[in-house]
C-alpha positions as CSV (number, residue, x, y, z in Angstrom):
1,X,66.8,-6.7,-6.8
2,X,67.4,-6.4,-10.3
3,X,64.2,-5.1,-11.3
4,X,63.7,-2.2,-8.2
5,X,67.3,-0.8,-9.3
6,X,66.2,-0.5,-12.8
7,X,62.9,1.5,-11.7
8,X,64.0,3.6,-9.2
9,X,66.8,5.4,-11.0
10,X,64.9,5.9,-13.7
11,X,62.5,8.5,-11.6
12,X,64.7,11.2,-11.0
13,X,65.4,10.9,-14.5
14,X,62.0,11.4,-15.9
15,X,61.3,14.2,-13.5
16,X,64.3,16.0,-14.9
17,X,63.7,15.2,-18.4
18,X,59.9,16.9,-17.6
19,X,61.2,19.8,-16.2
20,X,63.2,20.7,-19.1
21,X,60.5,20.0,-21.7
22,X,57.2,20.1,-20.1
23,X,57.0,22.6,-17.5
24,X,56.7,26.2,-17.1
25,X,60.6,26.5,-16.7
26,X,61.0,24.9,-19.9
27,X,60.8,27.8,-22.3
28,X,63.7,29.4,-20.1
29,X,65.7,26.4,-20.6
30,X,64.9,25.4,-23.7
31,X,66.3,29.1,-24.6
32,X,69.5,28.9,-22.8
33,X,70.1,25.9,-24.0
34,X,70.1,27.6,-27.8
35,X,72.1,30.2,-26.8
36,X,75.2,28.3,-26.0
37,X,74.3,25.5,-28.6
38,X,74.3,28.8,-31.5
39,X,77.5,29.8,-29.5
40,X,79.2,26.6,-30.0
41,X,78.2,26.4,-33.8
42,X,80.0,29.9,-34.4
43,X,83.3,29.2,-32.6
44,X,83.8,25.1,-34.1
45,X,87.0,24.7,-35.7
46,X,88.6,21.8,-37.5
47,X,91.5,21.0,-34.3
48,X,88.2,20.7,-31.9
49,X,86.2,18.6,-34.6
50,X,88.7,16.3,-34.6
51,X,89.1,16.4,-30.5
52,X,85.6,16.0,-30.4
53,X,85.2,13.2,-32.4
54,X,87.8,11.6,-29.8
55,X,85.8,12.1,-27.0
56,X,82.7,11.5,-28.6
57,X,84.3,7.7,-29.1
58,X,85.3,7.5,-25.9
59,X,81.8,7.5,-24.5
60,X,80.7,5.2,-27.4
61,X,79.0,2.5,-27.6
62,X,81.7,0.0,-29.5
63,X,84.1,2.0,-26.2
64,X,82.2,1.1,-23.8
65,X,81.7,-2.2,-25.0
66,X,85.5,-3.2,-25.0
67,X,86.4,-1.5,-21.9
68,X,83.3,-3.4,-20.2
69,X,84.0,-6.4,-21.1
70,X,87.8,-7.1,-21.0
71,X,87.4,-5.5,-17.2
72,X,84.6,-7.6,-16.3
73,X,86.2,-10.7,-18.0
74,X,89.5,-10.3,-15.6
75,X,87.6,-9.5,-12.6
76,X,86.0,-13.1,-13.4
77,X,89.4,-14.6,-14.0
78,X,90.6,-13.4,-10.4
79,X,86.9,-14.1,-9.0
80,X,86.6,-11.3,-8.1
81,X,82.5,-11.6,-8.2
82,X,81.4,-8.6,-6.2
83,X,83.7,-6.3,-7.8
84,X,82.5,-7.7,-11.2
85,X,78.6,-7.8,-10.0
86,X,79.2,-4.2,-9.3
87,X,80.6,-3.1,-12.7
88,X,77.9,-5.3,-14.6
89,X,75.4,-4.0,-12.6
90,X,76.1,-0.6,-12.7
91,X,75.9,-0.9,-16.5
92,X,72.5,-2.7,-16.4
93,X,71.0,-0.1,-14.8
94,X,72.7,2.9,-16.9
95,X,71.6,1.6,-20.0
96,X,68.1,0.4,-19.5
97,X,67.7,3.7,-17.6
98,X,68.6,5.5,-20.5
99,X,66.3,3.7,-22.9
100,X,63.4,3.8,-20.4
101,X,64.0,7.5,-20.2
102,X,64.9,9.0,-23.6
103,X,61.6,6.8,-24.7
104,X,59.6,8.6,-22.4
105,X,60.8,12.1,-23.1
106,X,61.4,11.9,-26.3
107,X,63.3,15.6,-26.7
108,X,64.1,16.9,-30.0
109,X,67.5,16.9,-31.0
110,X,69.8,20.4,-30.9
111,X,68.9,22.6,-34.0
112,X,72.4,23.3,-34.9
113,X,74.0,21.2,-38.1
114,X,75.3,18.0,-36.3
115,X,79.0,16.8,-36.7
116,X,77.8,12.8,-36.8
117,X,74.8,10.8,-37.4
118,X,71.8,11.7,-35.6
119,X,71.0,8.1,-33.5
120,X,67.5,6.3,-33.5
121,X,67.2,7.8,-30.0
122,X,66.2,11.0,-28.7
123,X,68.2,14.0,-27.7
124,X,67.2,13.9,-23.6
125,X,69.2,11.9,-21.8
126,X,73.2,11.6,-23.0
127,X,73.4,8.1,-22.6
128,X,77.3,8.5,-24.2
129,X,77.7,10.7,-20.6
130,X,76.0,8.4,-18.4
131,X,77.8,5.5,-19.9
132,X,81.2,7.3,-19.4
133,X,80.4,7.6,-15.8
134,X,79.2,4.4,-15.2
135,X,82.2,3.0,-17.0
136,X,85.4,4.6,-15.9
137,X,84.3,5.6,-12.1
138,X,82.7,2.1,-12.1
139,X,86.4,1.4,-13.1
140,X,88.1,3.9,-10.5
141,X,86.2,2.6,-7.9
142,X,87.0,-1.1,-8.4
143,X,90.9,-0.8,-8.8
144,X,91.0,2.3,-5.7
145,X,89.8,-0.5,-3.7
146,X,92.5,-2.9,-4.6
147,X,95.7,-0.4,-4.4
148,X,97.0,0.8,-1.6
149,X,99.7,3.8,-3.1
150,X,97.7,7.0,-3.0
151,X,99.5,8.3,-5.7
152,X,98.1,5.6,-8.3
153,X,94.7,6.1,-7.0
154,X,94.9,9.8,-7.5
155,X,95.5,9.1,-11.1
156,X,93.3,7.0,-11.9
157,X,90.4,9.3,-10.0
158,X,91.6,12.1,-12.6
159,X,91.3,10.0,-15.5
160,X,88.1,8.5,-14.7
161,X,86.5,11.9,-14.0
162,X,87.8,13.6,-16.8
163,X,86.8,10.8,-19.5
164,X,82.7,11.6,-19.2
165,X,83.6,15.4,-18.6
166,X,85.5,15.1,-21.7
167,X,82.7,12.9,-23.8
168,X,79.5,14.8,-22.6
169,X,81.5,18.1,-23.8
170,X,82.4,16.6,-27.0
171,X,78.7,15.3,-27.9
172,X,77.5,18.8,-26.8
173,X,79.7,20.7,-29.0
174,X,79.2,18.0,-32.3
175,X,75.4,19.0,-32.0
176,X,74.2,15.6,-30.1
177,X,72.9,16.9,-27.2
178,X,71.9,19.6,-25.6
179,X,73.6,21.4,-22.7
180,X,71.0,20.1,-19.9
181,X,71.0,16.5,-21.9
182,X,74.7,16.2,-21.0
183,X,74.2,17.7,-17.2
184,X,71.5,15.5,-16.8
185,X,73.3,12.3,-17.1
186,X,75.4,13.1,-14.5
187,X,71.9,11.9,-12.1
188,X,72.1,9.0,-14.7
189,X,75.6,7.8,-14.5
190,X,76.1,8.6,-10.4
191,X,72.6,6.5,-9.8
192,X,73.5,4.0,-11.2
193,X,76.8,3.7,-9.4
194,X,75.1,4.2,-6.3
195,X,72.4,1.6,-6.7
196,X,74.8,-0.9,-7.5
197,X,77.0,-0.2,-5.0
198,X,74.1,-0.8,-2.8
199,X,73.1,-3.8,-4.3
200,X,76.6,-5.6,-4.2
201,X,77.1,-4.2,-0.4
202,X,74.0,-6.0,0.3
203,X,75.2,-9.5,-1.5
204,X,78.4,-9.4,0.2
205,X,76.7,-8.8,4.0
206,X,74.8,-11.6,3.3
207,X,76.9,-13.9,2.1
208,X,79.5,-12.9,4.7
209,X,76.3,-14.2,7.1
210,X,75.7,-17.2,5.5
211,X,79.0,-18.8,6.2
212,X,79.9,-17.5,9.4
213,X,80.7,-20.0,11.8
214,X,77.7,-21.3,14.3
215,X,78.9,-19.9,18.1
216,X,77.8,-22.3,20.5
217,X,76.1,-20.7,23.1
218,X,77.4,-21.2,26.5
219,X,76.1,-24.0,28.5
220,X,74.6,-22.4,32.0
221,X,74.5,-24.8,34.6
222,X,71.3,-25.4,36.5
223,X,71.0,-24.5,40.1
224,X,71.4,-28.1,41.4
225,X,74.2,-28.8,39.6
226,X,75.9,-25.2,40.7
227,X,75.6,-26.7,44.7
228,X,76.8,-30.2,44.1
């Protein structure tokens, strides 16, 4: 199960990711995607470098990490396995997406003078973004499922969608990524939600099967013993 979620996300990735640099549209977006990057560069200022730099941690990797692990470690210490399956899951798939994918590709990084180290890894997709979304919805949709006050479940749906909005911005305008990098991962982050939703859905029904209680069936009486 493992192995067809991590290959079948990664498709509509690639097809994106060959869109953008491969096809005839590409010189179209390629340009558009310099105009607002050359946009950005003109209008940074030192109050959104340092906002940016927040929200570029926030989708981090050393983020990520933390907020991964101590939720998945007390989802395990309230066995709370499906809901922990899901999360790690999710995860799996986001990140070996993202390294099947940006391998492939292989985009250039934005022109514009970056505002952090340029990673090992190319430009195409944001795996910061996709990792954000994986993370903090993943999160959202976990603890939504365990409260019942609408009001606390609004919040945390507001938080969680406006933590990746708020990282993809932030490591398009430090000169990461480029615009369609960042609106990519959206496909990225929201696939691999989806598939490991799917897959944890599927665990659960079957388990839910496997120790469900034999019914006996009713005995019918034969026809002879019916007229005695």
């Amino acid at each position: 199960m493992g192995q067809v979620a991590n290959e079948r996300p990664s498709g509509p990735r690639r097809a994106i990711g060959f869109v953008i640099t491969r096809s005839s549209l590409s010189p179209r977006i390629v340009g558009w995607d310099g105009s607002v990057e050359r946009w950005i560069e003109l209008h940074r200022t030192t109050t959104l470098n340092t906002w940016t730099d927040l929200g570029s941690i926030l989708g981090g990797t050393g983020t990520i990490l933390v907020v991964a692990g101590i939720s998945l470690g007390v989802l395990l210490i309230r066995r709370l396995w499906y809901d922990a399956g899901f999360l790690g899951m999710a995860l799996f798939i986001e990140f070996t997406t993202f390294l099947a994918t940006t391998t492939v590709i292989n985009r250039p990084r934005p022109t514009i003078v970056p505002l952090d180290p340029i990673p090992v890894t190319s430009s195409f997709p944001s795996g910061h973004t996709g990792a954000a979304i994986a993370t903090y919805v993943g999160l959202a949709i976990v603890l939504s499922s365990h409260l019942r006050r609408a009001a606390v479940r609004i919040a945390i749906w507001i938080v969680a969608l406006t933590l990746p909005i708020y990282a993809g911005v932030s490591r398009g305008y430090r000169g990461m990524h480029h615009p369609t990098d960042v609106m990519s991962s959206v496909v990225l982050g929201v696939g691999a939600l989806c598939f490991a939703l799917l897959a944890a859905h599927v665990a659960s029904v079957t388990a839910g099967r496997r120790h469900e209680p034999n019914v006996e069936r009713p005995h019918v009486r034969e026809r002879s013993e019916a007229r005695t």
